[in-house]
N, C-alpha and C positions, 0 to 999 in steps of 0.2 A: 503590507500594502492593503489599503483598503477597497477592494477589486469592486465592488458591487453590493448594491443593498434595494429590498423590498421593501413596499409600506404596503400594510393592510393589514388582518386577520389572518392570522399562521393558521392558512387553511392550503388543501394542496395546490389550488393557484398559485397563492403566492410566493410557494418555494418554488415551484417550476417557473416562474420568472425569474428568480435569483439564480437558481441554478442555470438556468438558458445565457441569462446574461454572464454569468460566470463563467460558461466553457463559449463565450461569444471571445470575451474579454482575454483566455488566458489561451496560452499555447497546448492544442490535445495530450494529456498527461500517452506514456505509453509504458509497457510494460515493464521497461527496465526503469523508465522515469517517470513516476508516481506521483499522482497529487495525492498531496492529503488534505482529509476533512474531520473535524472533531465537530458534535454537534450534541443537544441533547436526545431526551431518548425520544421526541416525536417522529411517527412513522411517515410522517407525508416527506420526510427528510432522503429517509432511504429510497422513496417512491423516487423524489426528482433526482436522485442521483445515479439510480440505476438509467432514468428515462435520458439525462445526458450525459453520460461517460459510462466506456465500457468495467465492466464489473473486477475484468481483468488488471485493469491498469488505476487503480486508486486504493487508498486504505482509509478507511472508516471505519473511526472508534467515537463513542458515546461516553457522555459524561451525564449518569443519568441522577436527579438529585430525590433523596430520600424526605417525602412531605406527608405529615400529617396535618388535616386539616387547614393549608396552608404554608404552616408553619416548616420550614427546612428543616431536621434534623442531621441529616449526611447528606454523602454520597458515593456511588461507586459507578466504578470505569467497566464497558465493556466494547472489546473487539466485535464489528459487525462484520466488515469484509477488508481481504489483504492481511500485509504482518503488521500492524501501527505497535508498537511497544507501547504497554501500559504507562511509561513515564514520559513519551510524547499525548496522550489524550487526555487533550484540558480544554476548557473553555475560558480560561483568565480572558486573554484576545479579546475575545466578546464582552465576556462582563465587564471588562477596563472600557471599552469603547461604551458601552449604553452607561457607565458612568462617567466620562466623558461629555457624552451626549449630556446628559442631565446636570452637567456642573454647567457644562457653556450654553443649554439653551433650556432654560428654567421650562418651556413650552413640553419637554421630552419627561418629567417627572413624574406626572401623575394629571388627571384632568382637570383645569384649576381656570379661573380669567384670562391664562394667557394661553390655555390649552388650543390649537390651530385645529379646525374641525373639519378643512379639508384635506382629502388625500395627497393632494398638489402640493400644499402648502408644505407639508411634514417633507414629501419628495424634495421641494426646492430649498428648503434647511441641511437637510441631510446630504447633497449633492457640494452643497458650499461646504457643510463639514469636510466631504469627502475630497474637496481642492484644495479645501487647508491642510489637513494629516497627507497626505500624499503630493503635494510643492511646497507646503510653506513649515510647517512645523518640523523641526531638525531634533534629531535622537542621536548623541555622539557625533552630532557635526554632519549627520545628514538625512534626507527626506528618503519616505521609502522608493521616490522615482528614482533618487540619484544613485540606491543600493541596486537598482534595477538596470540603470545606465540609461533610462528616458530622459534623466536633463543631466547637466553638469553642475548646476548650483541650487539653493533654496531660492526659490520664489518668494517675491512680497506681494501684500494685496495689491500694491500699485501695478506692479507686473500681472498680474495673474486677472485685475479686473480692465486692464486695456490693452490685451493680448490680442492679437486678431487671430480666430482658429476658424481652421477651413477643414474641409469634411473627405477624409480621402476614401471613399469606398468607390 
């Protein structure tokens, strides 16, 4: 499920928005029932996860990658907090999605003629990604909603773009 996502400069704003919106989003992890988060090794990471879920109740391991001057050489896994077993801490997830992102919308590449130079703009691409992978795009026959029990069927654009949704808070 692709729960939430920040634009900007991975600076500690804007993981404290992802993460806000992520424990807005998901049910409070507790201590028997654990979320988990795999991330790289930046520190603003651990900062917003401590600031929204308790320390108690999540496992956080790092996948952190070995760079010389750029250049990727490795990498190696390390437990920050909880049990996460080293053969659950990965970051594929992610890097399948930002190549995703960069195969369907040429704009997410690199900064080019079609690069979108507002903040908005990246948001409201990324927002439509995010109704496609989670109603419309099926994986063995179903959407990560309907692995959820949020619909019973895959959605088409036609459904998903004359849907009437109303706001229940």
């Amino acid at each position: 499920m692709f729960v939430a996502f920040s634009v900007g400069k991975w600076i500690q704003e804007t993981c404290d928005e992802l993460y806000g919106l992520i424990a807005d989003r998901t049910q409070q992890p507790t201590y028997y029932n654990k979320i988990n988060f795999c991330t790289d090794g930046n520190e603003q990471n651990e900062n917003s996860l401590l600031k929204f879920f308790n320390k108690d109740c999540i496992n956080y391991g790092q996948v952190i990658k070995d760079k010389e001057k750029q250049i990727v050489f490795g990498s190696h896994k390390r437990k920050v907090m909880g049990n996460l077993s080293f053969d659950k801490i990965s970051i594929a997830h992610v890097d399948g999605l930002c190549k995703a992102l960069r195969e369907r919308g040429k704009c997410f590449v690199r900064e080019a003629s079609t690069f979108p130079k507002k903040r908005k703009t990246i948001w409201n691409l990324l927002a439509t990604y995010q109704a496609y992978h989670n109603l419309i795009k099926t994986k063995q026959g179903e959407t990560p909603c309907m692995k959820e029990g949020l619909t019973h069927f895959a959605w088409s654009w036609g459904k998903l773009l004359n849907t009437r949704i109303s706001s229940r808070k």
